[in-house]
C-alpha positions in Angstrom: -51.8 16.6 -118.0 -50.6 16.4 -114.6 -48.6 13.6 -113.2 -49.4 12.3 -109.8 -46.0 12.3 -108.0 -46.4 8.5 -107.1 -46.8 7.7 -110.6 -43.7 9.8 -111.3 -41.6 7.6 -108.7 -42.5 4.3 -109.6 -41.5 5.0 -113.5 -38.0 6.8 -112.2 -37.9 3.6 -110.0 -38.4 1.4 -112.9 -35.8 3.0 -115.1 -33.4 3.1 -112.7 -33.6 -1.3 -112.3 -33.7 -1.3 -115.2 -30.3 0.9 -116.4 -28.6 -1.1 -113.2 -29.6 -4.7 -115.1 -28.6 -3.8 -118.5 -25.4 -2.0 -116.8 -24.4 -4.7 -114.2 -20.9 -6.0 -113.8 -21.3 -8.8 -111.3 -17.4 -10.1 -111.5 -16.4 -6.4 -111.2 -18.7 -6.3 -107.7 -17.5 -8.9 -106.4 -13.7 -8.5 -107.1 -14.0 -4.9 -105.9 -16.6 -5.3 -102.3 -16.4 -2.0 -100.7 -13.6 -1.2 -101.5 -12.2 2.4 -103.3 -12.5 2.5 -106.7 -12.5 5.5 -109.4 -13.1 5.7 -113.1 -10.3 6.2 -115.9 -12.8 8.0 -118.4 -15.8 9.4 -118.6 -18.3 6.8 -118.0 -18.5 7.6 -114.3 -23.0 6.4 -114.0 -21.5 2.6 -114.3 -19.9 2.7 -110.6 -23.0 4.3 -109.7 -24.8 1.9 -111.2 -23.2 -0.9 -109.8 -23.5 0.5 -106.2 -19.7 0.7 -105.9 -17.4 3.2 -103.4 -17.3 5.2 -105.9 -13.9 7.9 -104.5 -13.3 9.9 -107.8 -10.3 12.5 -108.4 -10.2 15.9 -107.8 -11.5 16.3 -111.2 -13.2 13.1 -112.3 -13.5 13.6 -115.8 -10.3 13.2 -117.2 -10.5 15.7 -120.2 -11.8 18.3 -118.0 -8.1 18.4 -116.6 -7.3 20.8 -119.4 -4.3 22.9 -116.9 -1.1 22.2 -115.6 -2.9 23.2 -112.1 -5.9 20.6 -112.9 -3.7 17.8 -114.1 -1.1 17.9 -111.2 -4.1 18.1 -108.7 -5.3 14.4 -110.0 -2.0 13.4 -110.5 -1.1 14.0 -106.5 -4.4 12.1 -105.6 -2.8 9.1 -107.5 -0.1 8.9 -105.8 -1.0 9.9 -102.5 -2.9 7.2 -99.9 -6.0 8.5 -100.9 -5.9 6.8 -104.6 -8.3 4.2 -104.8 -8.0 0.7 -104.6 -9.3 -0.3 -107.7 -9.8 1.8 -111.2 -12.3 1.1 -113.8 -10.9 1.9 -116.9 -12.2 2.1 -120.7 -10.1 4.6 -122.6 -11.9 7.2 -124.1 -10.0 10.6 -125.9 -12.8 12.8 -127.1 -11.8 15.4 -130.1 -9.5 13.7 -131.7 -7.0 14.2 -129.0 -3.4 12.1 -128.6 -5.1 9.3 -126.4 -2.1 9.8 -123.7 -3.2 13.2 -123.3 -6.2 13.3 -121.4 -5.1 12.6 -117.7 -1.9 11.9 -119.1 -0.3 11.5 -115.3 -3.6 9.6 -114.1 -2.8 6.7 -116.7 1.6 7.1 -116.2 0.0 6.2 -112.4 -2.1 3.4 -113.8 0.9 1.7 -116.1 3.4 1.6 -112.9 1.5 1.3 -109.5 -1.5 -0.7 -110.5 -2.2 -4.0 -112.2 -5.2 -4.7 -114.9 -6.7 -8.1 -113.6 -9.8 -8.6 -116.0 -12.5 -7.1 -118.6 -15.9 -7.5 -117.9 -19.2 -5.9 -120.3 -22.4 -4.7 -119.5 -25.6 -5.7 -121.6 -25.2 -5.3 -125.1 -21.8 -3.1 -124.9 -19.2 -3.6 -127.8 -16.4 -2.5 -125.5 -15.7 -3.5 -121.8 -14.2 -1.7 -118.8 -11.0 -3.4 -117.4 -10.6 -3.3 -113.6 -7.4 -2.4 -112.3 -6.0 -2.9 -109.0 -3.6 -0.9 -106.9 -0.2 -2.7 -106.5 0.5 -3.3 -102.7 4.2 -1.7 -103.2 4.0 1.6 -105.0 6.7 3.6 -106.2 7.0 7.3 -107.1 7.0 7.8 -111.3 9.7 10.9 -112.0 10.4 11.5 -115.6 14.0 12.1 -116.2 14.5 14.5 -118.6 17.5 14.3 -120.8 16.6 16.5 -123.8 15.6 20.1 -124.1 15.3 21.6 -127.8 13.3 24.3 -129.7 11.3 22.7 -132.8 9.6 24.3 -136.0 6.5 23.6 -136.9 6.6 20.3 -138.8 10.1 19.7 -137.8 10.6 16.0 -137.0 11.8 15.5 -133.2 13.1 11.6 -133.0 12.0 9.2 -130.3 14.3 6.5 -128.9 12.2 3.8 -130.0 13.5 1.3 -127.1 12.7 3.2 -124.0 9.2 5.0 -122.0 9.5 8.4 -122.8 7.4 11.4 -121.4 7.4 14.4 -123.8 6.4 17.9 -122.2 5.8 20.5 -125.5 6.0 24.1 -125.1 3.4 25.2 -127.6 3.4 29.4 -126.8 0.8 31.4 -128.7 1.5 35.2 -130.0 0.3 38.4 -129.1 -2.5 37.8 -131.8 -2.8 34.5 -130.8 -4.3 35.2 -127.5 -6.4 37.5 -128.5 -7.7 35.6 -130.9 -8.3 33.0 -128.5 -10.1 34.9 -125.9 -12.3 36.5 -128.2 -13.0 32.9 -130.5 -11.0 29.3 -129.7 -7.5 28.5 -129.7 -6.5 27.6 -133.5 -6.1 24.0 -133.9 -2.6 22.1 -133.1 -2.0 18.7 -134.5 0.8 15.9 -133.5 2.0 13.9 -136.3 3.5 10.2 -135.4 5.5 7.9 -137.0 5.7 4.5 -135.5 7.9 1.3 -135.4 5.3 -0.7 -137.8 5.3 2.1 -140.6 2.5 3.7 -139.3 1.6 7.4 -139.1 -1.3 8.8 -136.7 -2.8 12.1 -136.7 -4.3 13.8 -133.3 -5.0 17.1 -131.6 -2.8 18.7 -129.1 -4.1 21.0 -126.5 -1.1 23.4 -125.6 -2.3 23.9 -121.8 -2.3 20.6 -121.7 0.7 19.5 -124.0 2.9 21.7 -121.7 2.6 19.1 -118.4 3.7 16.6 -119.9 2.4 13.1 -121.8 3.7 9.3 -122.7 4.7 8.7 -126.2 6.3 5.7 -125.5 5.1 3.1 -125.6 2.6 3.5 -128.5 -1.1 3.4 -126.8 -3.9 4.4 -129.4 -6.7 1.1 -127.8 -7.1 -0.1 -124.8 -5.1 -3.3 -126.1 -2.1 -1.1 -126.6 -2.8 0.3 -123.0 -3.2 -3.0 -121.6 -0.2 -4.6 -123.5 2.1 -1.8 -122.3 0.8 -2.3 -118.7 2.0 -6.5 -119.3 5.2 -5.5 -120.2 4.8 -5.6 -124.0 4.1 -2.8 -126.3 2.8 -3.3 -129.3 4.3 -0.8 -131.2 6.7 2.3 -130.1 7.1 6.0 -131.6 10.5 6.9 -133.7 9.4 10.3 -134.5 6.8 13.2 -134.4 6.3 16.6 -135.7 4.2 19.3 -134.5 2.1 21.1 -137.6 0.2 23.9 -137.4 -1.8 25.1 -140.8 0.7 27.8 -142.5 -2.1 30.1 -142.4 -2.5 29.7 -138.6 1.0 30.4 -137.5 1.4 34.1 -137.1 -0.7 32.7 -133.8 2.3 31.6 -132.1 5.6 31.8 -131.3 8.1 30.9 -134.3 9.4 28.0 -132.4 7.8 25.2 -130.0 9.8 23.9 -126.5 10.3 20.2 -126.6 11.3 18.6 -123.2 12.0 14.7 -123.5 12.3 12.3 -120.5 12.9 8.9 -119.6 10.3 6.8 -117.4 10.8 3.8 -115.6 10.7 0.3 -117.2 7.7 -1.1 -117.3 7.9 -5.0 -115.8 6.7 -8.1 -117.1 4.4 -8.6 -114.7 3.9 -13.1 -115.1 6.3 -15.3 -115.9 4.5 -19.0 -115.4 3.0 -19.2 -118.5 -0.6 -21.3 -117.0 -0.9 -18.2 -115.0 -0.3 -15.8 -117.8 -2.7 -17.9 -120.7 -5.4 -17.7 -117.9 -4.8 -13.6 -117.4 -4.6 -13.0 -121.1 -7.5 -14.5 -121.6 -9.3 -12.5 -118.8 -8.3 -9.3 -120.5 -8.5 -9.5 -124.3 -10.9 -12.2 -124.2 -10.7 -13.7 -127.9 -7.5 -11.9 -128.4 -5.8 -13.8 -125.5 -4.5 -16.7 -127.2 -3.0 -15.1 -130.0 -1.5 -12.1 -127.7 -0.1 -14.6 -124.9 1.7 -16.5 -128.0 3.7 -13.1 -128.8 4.6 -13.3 -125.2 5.8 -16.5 -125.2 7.7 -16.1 -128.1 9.6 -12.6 -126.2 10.0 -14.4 -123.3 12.3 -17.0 -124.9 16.0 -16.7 -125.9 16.2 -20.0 -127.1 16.5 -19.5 -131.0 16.1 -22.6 -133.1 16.2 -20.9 -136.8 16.6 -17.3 -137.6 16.3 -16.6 -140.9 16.1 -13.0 -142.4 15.1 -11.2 -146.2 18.1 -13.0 -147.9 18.3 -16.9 -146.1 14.5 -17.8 -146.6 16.1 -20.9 -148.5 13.6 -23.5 -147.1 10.9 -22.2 -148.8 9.3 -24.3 -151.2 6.8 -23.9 -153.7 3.8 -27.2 -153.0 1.2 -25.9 -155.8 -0.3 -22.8 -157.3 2.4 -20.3 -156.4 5.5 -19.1 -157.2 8.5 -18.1 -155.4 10.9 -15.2 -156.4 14.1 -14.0 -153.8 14.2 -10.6 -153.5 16.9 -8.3 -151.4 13.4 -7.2 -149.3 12.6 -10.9 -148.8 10.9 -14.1 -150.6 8.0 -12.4 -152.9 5.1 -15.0 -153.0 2.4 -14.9 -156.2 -0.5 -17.3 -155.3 -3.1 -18.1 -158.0 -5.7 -20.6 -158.2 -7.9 -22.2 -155.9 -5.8 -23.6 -153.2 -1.9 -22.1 -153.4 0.2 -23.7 -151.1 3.9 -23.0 -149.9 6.2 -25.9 -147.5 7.6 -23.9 -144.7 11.3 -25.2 -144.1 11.0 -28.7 -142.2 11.5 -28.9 -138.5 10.8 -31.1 -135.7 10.9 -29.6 -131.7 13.4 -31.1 -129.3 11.5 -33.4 -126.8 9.9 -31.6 -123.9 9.9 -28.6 -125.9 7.6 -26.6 -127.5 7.9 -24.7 -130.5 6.5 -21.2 -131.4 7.1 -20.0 -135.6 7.0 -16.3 -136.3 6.8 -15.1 -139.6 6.9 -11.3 -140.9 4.6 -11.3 -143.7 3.6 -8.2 -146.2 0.7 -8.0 -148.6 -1.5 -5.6 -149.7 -5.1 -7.3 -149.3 -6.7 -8.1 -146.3 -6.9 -12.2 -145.9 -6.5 -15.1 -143.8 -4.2 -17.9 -144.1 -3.7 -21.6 -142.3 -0.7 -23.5 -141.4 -1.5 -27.3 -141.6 1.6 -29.6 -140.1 2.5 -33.5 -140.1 3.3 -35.1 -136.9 6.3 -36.5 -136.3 6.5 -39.8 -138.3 3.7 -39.3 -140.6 4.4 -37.7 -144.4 0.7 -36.1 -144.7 -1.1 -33.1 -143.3 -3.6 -33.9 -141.2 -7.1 -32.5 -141.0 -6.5 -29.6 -138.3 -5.6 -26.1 -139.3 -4.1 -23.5 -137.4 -5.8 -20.1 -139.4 -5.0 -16.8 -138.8 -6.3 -13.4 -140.3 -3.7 -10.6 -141.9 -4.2 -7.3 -143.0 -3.2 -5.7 -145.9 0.0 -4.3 -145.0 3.4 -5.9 -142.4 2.2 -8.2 -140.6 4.2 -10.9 -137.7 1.9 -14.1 -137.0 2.9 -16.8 -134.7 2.1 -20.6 -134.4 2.9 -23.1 -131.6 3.8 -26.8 -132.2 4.4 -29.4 -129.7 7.1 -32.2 -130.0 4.8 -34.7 -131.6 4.5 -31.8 -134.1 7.0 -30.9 -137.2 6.8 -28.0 -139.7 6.8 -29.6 -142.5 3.3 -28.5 -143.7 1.9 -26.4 -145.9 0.9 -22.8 -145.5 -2.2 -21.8 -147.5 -2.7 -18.7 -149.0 -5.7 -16.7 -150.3 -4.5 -15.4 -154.2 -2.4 -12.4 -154.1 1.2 -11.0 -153.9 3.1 -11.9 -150.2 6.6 -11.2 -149.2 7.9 -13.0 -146.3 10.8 -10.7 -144.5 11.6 -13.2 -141.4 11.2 -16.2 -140.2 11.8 -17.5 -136.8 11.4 -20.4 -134.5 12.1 -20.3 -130.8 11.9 -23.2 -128.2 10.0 -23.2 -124.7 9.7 -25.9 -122.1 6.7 -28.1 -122.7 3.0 -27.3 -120.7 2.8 -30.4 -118.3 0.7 -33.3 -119.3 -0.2 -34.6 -122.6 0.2 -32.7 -126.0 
């Protein structure tokens, strides 16, 4: 049956309000007016949605950029007058690609001429978009190279771990290769990399695309990491990486791959006053802030009260159901029963100060654990506990006490094997006002 064209309208009408409701990102509207603003992905409908300026790329769907040619094109719009004001971002690799390989000069733009200001979600969505906002001094991002060297397949290439580094890899196909190609799809290339928490990842790698270039350091597999780097604090960093291709799959390139390394630019740490910092954490990571702004703090310090590594974790004590064992890797923990408990060495901040504990702690289940403290002059935990959540391999948790506040509690453990491998404490002013 026939619809009447009015009919059609008014239901295309009502669709329409009804994607922009469920879709709306009123603090994003506002922040951004009418201003220019473009979208880091592929969810490109929610600017539309939003009845934003929308002033995409040359080619606006990042892992459509699949060519040297394509990827220099958006790269130039980046960092010519014509990039946009703002960016919408929510990072997306399809395929199981590296995630720093789809518009891999787009997001070296991003990290170093722009600043992430907050997340904001639409109706029902697990995952936000973070706005970005062009810096109002922007600076040309050259890779410098410093290494050139032919690789084997599955031949580890190392990664200074304490620098940005853009990699640019060669990935040539043979004879057979290409035809094979043409006539079917490239065979499949994979990136192998080992990281600075013990970590291995596993992605595709798309030669045409491999060959202009892409970060590896720092680490950036989620938008956390992405954002984190963009603070001025990585989470994690590459040491290594191979380049594997299936045996059976080689005679379809070249014997040997090109690997060019370069060194980028550090990347700042963007806020220093700390009220100003808890409030922009907590813009963009939302639950997470806290907990992230805590590691900052911690960084941002060099005022070391205790450092005490594998072998000098003497003020450790054993309070009930657990048993402590020194070990060359560090103190090994077995907690049994209902409610283990270990003392944490004693120690009371200076006044005016506040002090932030970091402990490196392995275990092989995935578990919580509090910290409950005394205040200063009392013997006696009190009721408040500061929990945290650890997963079953190294983990570095943090805690913050004020002056009134000494760590002489008791850290509670779920049963199960620990080893502790550091413990530190660092001191930072006070927050003004009362504790």
């Amino acid at each position: 049956m026939a619809t009447a064209p009015g009919a059609t309208l008014k239901r295309l009408d009502a669709q329409l309000r009804d994607a922009k409701l469920k879709n709306a990102l009123p603090r994003v509207r506002a922040a951004v007016g009418r201003q220019t603003i473009d979208v880091f992905g592929y969810e490109q409908g929610i600017v539309l949605l939003n009845d934003l300026n929308y002033t995409p790329r040359p080619v606006f769907q990042g892992y459509s950029a699949y060519t040297p040619r394509l990827i220099a094109a958006n790269t130039a719009f980046y960092s010519s007058s014509r990039a946009p004001a703002y960016v919408l971002f929510k990072y997306d690799a399809i395929d199981g690609r590296y995630p720093t390989l789809d518009d891999a000069g787009v997001l070296r733009e991003l990290l170093f001429n722009y600043t992430p200001l907050f997340e904001e979600r639409g109706y029902n969505d697990e995952r936000g978009y973070t706005l970005w906002q062009r810096n109002d001094e922007t600076k040309p991002v050259t890779p410098v190279p410093f290494s050139t060297q032919p690789l084997l397949f599955d031949e580890i290439c190392s990664v200074p771990k304490d620098k940005n580094i853009w990699v640019e890899l060669d990935v040539p196909k043979s004879f057979r290769g290409r035809l094979f190609g043409f006539l079917y799809k490239p065979p499949d290339v994979e990136i192998r990399v080992n990281d600075t928490q013990g970590r291995q990842t596993r992605h595709r790698l798309i030669p045409s695309m491999t060959s202009a270039g892409f970060i590896i350091n720092p680490e950036m597999e989620t938008d956390r990491n992405v954002l984190q780097a963009a603070l001025g604090r990585p989470e994690s960093s590459a040491v290594s990486f191979l380049v594997h291709v299936p045996r059976e799959l080689r005679r379809f390139f070249e014997r040997r791959v090109v690997c060019r390394l370069a060194a980028l630019p550090e990347l700042p740490v963007e806020i220093r006053d700390r009220k100003a910092r808890m409030a922009r954490y907590a813009a963009l990571f939302n639950d997470d802030g806290p907990s992230l702004e805590l590691t900052e703090a911690f960084h941002s310090t060099s005022d070391v009260l205790v450092n005490a590594g594998p072998n000098d974790l003497n003020g450790f004590a054993a309070l009930q159901g657990v048993e402590l064992t020194p070990s060359p890797a560090g103190l090994q923990i077995r907690a049994e029963g209902t409610d283990p408990q270990v003392l944490l060495p004693r120690f009371t901040p200076p006044k005016g100060r506040t002090a932030i504990l970091r402990i490196d702690l392995e275990t092989a289940i995935d578990t919580g654990l509090q910290l409950s403290y005394v205040r200063a002059g009392e013997s006696a935990p009190i009721t408040r506990f500061m929990t945290r959540c650890i997963k079953g391999r190294t983990n570095t948790i943090y805690f913050e006490l004020n002056e009134a506040e000494s760590v002489g509690g008791a850290l509670q453990l779920d049963p199960g094997d620990y080893v502790v491998t550091h413990f530190e404490i660092r001191s930072i002013p006070a927050p003004p006002g009362p504790p």
